[in-house]
N, C-alpha and C positions, 0 to 999 in steps of 0.2 A: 504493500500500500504506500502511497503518496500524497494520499491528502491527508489535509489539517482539519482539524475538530473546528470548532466554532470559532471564527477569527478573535471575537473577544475576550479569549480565554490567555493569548498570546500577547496580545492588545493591555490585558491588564499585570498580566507578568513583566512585559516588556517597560509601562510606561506608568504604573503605579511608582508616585513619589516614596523615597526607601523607606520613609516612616513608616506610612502604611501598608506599604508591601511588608515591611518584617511584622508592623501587627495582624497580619491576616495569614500569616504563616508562607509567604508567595516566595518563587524562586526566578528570576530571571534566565536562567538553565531551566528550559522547559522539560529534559530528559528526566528531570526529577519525576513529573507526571505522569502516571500510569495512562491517564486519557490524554495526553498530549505527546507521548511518545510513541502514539502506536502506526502512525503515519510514515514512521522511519526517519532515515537523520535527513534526506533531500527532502521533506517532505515544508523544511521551514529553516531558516529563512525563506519569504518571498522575493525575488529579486526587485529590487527597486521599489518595496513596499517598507516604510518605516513602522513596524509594529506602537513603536514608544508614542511618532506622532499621531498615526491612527487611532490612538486610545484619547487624545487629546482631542484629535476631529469627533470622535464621540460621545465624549461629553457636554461638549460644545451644543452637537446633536440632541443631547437628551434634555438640554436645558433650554431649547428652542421650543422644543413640544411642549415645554411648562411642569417638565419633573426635576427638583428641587435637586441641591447638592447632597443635601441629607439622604432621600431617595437614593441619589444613583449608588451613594456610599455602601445604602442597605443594601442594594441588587448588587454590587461587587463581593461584597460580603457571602452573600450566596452563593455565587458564582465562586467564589474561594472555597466556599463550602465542600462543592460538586468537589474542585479539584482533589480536596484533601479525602473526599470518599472513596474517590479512585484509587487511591492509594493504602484503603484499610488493609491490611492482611487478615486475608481468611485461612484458615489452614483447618485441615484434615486429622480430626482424632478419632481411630480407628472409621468410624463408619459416621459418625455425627462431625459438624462443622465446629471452628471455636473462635470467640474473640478473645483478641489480649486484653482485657482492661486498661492497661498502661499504654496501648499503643498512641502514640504521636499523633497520624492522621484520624483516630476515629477520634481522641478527645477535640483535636480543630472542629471535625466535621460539625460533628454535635454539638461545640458549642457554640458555631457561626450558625445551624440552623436552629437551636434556640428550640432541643428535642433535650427528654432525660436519657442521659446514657446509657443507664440499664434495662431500660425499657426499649430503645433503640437496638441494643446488644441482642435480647433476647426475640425478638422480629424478626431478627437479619438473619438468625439463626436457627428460628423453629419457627413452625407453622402450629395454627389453631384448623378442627375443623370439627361443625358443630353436624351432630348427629342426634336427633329428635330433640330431645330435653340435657344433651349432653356433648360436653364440650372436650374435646381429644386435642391434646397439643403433643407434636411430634417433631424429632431432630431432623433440621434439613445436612444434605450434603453437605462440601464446602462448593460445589460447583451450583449447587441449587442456590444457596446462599451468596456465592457471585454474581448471579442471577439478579435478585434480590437486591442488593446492594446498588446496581449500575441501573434497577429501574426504577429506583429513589430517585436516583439522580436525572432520569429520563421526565419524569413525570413532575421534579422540582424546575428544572429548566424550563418542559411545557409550559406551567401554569406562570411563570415569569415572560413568556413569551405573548401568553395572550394577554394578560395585564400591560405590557409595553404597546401590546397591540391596542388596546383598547385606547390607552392614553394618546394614543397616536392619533387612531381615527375622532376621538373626543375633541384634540385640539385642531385639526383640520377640519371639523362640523362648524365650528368658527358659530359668533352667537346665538346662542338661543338652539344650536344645533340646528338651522337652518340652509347651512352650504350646500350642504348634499341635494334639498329642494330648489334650490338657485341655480346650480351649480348645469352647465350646457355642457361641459368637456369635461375630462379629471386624469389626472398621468396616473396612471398603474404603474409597480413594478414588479416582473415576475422573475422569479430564479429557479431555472430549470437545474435539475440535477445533471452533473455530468458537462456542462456545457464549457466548465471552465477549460478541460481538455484540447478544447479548441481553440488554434487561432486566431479564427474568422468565422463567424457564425452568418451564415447566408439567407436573405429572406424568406428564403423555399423554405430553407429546414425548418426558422423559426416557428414561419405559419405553420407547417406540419407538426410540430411539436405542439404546441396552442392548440391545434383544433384537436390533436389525440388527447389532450389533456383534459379540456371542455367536455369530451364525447365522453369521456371515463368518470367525468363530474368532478375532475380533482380539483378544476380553477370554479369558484365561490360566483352565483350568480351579478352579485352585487360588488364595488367597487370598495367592499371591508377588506384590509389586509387579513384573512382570517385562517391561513394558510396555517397547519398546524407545523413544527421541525422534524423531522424523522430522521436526523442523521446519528448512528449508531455513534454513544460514546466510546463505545471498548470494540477499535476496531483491533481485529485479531491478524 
């Protein structure tokens, strides 16, 4: 593999001021990260891309749409979170999975997502499942438990993505949320997967892409960015 995870992952490693990068436990050696190492080493640097300024062009960004310093702070915070999940060690005792208590990344994880640890601990590692009037909790693997772990993090990122999303289309409704009823034109932007491959993307393909995407209902009738993320954190 040769792709990178979510640019802002790199973005806030690279160009988080060193305070806050050491309060959020962050490394500017992205090798550190389990999800940001799985790309391979060509996979990052981007040539001619400044991660540190990028991260700077995005906050800029986020404070146009009318989300506060305090705000972006929490979403990085989060977003430190994911990374330090990625990096829990799960290991294999005999037939059931285990956490270290002590480990490093799960006490970050935990305490940037503002969960209790041992309640967190015992989730990640055993299952409940309820049978009439009775409730069975049983050892997961450690690969089940892996599992588990990187779809916390799927599912944290989601819900951070439609909340951006929503802030987005809320400050482009513009007052009263009447823009969209005003509004004659409106720019979309669509990000096909895979396209970056390419050097030159030709208007045949585009359209052809566009219309198999429409046909399959993936692109959203209405002009809301409402496009869920599906890009695997743990790629293998």
């Amino acid at each position: 593999m040769t792709e990178r995870n979510y640019h802002i992952f790199y973005q806030l490693c690279a160009g988080a001021p060193s305070k806050e990068r050491k309060d959020l436990g962050l490394e500017t050696d992205i090798t550190k990260f389990h999800f940001l190492r799985q790309g391979g080493p060509s996979s990052t640097p981007i040539a001619g891309v400044d991660d540190a300024e990028e991260f700077r062009s995005t906050q800029q960004a986020l404070s146009t749409v009318g989300i506060s310093v305090e705000k972006q702070w929490a979403v990085f915070r989060l977003l430190a979170a994911l990374l330090h999940l990625g990096n829990v060690k799960i290991k294999q005792s005999r037939s059931d999975a285990s956490l270290d208590d002590e480990d490093p990344a799960l006490l970050l994880a935990t305490r940037f997502l503002g969960v209790n640890l041992s309640e967190f601990k015992k989730w990640t590692i055993k299952k409940q499942i309820l049978m009439k009037n009775e409730k069975i909790v049983t050892n997961l693997t450690a690969a089940q438990a892996t599992v588990v772990r990187d779809s916390v993090a799927k599912f944290v990122y989601a819900c951070m993505f439609e909340w951006l999303v929503a802030i987005v289309n809320e400050s482009l409704a513009g007052e009263n949320g009447d823009a969209a009823e005003r509004a004659e034109m409106f720019i979309g932007v669509l990000d096909i997967y895979g396209f970056e491959h390419f050097q030159k993307v030709s208007p045949r393909l585009l359209l052809i892409s566009i219309s198999s995407l429409i046909f399959r209902g993936r692109i959203p009738s209405s002009n809301s960015a409402s496009t869920m993320p599906t890009k695997n954190f743990n790629r293998r």
